[in-house]
DSSP file (Angstrom, degrees, kcal/mol; ACC not computed):
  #  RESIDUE AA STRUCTURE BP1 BP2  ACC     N-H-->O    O-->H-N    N-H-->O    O-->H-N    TCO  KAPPA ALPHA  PHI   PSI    X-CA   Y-CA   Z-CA
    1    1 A X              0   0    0      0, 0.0     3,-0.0     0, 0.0     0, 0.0   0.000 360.0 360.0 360.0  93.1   53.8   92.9   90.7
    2    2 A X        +     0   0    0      1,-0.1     2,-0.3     2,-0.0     0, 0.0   0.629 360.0  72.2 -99.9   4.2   54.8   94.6   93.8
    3    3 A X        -     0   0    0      1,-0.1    22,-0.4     3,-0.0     3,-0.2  -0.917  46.7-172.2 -58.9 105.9   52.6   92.9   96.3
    4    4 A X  S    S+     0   0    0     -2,-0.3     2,-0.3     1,-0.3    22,-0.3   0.742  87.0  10.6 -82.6  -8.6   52.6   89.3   97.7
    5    5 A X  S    S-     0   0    0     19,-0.1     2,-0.4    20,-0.1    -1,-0.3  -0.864  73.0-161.8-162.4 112.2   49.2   89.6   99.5
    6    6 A X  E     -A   23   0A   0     17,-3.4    17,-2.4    -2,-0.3     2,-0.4  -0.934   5.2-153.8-134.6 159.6   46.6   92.4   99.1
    7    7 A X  E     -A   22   0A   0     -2,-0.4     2,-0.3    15,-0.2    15,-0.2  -0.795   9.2-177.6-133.8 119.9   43.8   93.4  101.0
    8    8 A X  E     -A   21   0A   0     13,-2.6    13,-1.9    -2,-0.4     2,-0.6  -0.905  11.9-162.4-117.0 163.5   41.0   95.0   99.8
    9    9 A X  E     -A   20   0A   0     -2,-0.3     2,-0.4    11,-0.2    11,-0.2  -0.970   4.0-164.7-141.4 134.4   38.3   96.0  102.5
   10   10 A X  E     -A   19   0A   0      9,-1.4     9,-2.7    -2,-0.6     2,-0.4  -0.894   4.4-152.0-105.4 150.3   34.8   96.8  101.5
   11   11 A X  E     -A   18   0A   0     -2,-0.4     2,-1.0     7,-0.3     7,-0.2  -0.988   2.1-156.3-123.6 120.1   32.0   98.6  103.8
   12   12 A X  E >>> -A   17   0A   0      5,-1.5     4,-2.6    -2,-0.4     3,-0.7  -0.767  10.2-170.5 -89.7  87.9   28.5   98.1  103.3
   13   13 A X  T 345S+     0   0    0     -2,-1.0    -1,-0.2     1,-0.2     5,-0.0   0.766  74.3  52.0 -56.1 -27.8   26.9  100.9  104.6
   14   14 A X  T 345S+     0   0    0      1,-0.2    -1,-0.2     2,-0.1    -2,-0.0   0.561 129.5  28.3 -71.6 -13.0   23.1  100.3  104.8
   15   15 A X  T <45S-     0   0    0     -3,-0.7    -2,-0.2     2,-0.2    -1,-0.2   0.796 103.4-134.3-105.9 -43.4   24.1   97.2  106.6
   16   16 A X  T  <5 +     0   0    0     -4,-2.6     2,-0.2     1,-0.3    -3,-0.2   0.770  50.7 140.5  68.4  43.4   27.4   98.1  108.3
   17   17 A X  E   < -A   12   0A   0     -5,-0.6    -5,-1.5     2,-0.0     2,-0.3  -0.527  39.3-154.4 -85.8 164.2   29.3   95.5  107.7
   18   18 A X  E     -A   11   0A   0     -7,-0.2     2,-0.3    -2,-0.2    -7,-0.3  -0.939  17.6-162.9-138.2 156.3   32.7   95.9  106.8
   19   19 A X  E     -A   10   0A   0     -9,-2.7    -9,-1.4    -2,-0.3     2,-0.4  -0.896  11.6-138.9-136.1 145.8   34.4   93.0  104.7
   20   20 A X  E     -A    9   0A   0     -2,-0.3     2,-0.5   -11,-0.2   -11,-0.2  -0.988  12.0-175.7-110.7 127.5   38.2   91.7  103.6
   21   21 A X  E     -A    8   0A   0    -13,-1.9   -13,-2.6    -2,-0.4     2,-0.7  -0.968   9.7-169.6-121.5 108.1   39.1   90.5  100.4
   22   22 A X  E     -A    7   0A   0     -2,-0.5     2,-0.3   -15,-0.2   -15,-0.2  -0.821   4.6-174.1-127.8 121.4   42.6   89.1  100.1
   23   23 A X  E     -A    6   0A   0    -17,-2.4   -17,-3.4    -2,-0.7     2,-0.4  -0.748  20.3-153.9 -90.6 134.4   44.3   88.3   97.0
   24   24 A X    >   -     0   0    0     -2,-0.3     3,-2.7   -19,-0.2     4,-0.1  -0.968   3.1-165.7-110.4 134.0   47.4   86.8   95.9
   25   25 A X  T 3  S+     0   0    0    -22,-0.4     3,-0.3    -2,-0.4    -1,-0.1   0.543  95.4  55.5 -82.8  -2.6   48.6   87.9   92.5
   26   26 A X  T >> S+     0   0    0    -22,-0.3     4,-1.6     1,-0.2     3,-0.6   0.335  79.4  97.3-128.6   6.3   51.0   84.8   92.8
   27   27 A X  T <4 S+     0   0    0     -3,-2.7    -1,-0.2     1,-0.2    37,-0.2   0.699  81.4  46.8 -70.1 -14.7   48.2   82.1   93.4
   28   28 A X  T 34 S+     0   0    0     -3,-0.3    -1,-0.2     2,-0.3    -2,-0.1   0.200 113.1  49.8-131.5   7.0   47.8   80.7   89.9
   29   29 A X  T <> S+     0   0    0     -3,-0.6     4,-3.8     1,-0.1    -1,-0.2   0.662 111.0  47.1 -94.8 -26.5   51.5   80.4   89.3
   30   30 A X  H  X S+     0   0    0     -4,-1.6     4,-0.6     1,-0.3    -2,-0.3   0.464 114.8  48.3 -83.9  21.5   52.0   78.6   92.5
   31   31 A X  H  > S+     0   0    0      2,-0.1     4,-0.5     3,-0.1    -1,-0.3   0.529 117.7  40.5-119.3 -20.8   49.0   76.4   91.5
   32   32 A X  H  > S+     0   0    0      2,-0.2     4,-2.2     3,-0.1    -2,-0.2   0.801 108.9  58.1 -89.5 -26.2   50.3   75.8   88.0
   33   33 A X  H  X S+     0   0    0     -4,-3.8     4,-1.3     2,-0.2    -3,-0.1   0.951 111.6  47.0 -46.4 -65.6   54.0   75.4   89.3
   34   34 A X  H  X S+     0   0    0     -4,-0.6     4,-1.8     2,-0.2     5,-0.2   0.794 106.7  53.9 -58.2 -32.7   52.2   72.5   91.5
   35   35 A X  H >X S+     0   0    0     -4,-0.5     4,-2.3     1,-0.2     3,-0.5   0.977 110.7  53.8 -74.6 -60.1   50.2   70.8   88.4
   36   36 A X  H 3< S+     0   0    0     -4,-2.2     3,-0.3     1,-0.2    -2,-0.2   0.842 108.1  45.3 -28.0 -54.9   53.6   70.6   86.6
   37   37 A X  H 3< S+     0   0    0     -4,-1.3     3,-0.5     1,-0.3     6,-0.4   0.585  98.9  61.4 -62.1 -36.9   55.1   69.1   88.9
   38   38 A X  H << S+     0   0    0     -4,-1.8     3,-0.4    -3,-0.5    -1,-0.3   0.596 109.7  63.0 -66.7 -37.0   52.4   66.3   89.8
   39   39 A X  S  < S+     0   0    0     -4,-2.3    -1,-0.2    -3,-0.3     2,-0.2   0.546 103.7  35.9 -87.1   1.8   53.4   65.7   86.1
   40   40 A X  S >  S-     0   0    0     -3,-0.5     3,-2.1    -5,-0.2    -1,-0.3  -0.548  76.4-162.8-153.9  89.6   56.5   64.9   86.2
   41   41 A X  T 3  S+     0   0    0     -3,-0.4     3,-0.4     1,-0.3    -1,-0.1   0.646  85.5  53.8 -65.6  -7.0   57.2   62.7   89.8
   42   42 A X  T 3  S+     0   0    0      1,-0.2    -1,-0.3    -3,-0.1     3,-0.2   0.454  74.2  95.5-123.9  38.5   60.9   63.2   89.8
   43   43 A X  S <  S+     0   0    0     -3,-2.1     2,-0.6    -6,-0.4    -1,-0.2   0.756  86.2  61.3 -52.2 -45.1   61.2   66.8   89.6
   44   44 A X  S    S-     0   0    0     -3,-0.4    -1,-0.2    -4,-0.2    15,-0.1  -0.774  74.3-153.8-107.1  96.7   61.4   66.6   93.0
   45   45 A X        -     0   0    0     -2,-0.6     2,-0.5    -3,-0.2    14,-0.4   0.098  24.2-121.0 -43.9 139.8   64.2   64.8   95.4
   46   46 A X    >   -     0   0    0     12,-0.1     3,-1.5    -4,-0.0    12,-0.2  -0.875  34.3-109.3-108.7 152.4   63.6   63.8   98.4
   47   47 A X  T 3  S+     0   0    0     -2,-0.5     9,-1.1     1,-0.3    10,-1.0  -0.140 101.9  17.2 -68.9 151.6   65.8   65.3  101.0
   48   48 A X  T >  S+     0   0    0      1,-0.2     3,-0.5     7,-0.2    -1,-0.3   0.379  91.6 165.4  95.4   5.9   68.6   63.5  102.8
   49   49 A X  T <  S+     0   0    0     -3,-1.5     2,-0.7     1,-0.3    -1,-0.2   0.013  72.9   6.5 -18.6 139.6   68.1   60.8   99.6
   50   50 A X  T 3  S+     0   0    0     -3,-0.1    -1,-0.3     3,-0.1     4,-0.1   0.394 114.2 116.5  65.1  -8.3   71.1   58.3   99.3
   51   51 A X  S X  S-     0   0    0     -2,-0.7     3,-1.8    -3,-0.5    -1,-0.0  -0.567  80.1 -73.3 -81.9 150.3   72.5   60.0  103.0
   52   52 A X  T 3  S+     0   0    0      1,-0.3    -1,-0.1    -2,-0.1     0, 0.0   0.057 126.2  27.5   4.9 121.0   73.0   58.3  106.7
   53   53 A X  T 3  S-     0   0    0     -3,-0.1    -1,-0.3     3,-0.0    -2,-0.1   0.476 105.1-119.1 103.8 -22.7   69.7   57.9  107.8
   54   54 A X  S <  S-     0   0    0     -3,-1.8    -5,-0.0    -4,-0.1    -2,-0.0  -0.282  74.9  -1.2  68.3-173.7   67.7   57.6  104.5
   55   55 A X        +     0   0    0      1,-0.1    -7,-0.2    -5,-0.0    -8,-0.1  -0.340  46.1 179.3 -70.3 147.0   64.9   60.4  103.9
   56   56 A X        -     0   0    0     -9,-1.1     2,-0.3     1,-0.5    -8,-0.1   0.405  64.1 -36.8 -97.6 -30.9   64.3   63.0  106.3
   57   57 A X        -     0   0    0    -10,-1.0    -1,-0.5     2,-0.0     2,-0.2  -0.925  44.1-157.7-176.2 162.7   61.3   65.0  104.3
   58   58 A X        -     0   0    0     -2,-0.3     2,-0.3   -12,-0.2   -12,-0.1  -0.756  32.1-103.3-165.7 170.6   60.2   66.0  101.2
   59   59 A X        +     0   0    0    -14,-0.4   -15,-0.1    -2,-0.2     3,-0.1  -0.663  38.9 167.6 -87.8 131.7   57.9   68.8  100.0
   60   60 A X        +     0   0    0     -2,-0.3     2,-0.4    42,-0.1    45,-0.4   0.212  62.0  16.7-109.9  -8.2   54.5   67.2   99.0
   61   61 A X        -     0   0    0     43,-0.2    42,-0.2    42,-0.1    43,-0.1  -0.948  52.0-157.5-136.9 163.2   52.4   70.4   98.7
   62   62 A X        -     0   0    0     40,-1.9     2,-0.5    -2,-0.4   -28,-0.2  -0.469  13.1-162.3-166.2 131.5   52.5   74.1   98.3
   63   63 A X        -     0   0    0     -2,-0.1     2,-0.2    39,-0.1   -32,-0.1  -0.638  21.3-131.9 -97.5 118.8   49.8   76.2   99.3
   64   64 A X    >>  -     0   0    0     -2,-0.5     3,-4.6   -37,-0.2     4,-1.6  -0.361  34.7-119.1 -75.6 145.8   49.5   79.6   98.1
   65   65 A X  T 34 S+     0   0    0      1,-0.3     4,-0.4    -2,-0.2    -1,-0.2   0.308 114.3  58.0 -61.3  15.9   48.6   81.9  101.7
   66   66 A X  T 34 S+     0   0    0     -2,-1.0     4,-0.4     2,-0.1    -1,-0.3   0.331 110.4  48.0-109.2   3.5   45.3   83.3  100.8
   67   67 A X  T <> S+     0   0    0     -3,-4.6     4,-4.4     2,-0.2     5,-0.2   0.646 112.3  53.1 -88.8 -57.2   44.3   79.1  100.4
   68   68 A X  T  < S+     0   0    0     -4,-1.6     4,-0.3     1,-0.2    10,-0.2   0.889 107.9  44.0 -38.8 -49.5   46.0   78.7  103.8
   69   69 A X  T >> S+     0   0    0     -4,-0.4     4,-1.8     2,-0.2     3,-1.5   0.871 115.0  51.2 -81.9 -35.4   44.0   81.3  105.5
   70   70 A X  H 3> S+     0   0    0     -4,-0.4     4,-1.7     1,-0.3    -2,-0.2   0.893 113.9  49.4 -65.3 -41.9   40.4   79.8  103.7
   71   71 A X  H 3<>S+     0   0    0     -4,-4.4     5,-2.4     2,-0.2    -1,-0.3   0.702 109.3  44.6 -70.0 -18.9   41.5   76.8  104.9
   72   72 A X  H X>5S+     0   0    0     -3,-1.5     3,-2.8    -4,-0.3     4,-0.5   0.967 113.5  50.4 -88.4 -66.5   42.1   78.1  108.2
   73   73 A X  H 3<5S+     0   0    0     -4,-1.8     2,-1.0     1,-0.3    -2,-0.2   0.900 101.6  68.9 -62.2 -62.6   38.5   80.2  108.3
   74   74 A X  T 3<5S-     0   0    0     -4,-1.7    -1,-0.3     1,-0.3    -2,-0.2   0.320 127.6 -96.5 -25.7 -12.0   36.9   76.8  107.2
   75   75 A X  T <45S+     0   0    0     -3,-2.8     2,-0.5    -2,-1.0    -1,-0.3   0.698  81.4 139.7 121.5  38.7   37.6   75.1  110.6
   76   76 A X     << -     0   0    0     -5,-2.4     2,-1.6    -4,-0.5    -1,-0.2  -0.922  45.1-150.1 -89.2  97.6   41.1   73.4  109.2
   77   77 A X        +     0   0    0     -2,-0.5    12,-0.3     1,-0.2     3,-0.1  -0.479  40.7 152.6 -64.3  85.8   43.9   73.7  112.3
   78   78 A X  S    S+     0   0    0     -2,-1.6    -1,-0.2     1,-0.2     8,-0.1   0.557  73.4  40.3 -86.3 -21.6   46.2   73.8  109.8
   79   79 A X  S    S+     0   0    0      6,-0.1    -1,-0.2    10,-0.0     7,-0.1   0.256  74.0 140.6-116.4 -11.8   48.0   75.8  112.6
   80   80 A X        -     0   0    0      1,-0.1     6,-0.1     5,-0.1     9,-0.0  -0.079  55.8-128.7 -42.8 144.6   47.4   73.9  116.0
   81   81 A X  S    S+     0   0    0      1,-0.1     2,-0.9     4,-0.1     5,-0.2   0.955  99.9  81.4 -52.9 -49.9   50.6   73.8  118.4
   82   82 A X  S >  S-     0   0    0      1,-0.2     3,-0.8     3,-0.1     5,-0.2  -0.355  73.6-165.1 -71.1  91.7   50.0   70.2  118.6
   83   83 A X  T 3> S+     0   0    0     -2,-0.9     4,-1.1     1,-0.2     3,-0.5   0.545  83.3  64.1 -72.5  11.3   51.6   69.3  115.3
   84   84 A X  H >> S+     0   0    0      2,-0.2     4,-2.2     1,-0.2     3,-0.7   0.977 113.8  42.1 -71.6 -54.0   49.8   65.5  115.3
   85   85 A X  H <> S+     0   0    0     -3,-0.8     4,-0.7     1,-0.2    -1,-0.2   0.622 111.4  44.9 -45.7 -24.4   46.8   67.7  115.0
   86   86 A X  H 34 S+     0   0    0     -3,-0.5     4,-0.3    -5,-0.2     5,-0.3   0.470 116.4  62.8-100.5  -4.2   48.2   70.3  112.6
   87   87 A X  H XX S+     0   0    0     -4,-1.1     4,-1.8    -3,-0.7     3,-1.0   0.990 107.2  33.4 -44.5 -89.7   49.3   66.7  111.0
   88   88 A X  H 3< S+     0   0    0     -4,-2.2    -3,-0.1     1,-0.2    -2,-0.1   0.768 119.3  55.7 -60.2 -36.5   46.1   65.2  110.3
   89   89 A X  T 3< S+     0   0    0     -4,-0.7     4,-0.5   -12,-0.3    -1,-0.2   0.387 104.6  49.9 -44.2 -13.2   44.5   68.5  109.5
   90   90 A X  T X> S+     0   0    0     -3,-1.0     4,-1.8    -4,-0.3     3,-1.3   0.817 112.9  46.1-115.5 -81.2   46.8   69.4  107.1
   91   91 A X  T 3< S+     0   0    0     -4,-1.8    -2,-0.2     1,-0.3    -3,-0.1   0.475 115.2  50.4 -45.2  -4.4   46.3   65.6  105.2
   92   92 A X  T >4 S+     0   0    0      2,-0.1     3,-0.9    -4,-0.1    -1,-0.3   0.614 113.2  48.1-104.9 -37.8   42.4   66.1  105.6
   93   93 A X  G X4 S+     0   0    0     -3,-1.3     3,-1.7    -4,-0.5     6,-0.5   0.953 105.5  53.5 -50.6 -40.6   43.1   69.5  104.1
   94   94 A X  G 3< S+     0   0    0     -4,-1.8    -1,-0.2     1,-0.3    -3,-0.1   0.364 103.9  60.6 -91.0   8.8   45.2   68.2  101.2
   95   95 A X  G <  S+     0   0    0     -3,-0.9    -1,-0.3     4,-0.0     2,-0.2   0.107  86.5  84.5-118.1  29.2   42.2   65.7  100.2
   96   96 A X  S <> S-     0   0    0     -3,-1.7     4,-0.7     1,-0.1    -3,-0.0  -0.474  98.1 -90.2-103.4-163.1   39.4   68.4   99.5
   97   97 A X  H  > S+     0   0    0      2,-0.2     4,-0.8    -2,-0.2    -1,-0.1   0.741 127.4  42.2-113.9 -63.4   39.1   70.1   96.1
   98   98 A X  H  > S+     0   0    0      2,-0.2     4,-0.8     1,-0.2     3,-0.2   0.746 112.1  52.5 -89.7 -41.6   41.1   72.8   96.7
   99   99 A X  H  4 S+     0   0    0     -6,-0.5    -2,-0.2     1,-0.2    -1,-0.2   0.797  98.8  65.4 -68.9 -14.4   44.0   70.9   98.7
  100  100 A X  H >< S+     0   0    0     -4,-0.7     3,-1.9     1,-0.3    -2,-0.2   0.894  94.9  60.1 -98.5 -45.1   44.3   68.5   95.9
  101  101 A X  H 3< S+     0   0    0     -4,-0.8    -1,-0.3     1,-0.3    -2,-0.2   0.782 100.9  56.4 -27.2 -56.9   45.6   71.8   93.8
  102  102 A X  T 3< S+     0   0    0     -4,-0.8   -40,-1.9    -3,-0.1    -1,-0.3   0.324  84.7 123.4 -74.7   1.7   48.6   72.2   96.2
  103  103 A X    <   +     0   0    0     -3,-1.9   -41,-0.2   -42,-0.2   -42,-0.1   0.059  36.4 177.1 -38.9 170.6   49.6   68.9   95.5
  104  104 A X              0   0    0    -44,-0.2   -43,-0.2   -43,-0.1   -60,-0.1   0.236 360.0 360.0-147.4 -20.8   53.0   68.2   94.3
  105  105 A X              0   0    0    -45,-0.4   -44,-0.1   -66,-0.1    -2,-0.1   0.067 360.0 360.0-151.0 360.0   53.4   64.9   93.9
């Protein structure tokens, strides 16, 4: 596998469209990686745990990038500057069909 993202581009001639098809050879590990995980809730720490300050973060998703960009062309500003926006977008993403896969926890 020497690709993380590949782009195939089709052209319809009769029509003259031209089309992108982008694959990631690494989506259905990171999607099985995530289903593991979901199974086993303390696989993962959360950061800054037992420190000053209590938690800082911790990873609740991970989305492989050719889900990221459908999500993106699907009207989800997964990307807005204004993170409250890429905030709530993100948590409206991660309760469809397809975010619920990028779960982690």
């Amino acid at each position: 596998m020497d690709e993380v993202i590949r782009s195939k581009f089709h052209f319809q001639e009769h029509t003259g469209i031209l089309t992108k098809e982008m694959t990631q050879p690494t989506e259905d590990i990171i999607l099985e990686r995530n289903a593991e995980l979901r199974k086993n809730p303390g696989a993962l720490r959360d950061l800054g745990e037992g420190s000053e300050g209590g938690s800082w973060g911790r990873q609740i998703a991970s989305i492989p990038e050719v889900m990221f960009e459908a999500a993106l062309r699907n009207g989800f500003a997964l990307n807005d500057p204004d993170s409250n926006i890429a905030g709530m977008e993100m948590h409206r993403y991660l309760q469809t069909e397809e975010g619920l896969k990028c779960l982690v926890q």
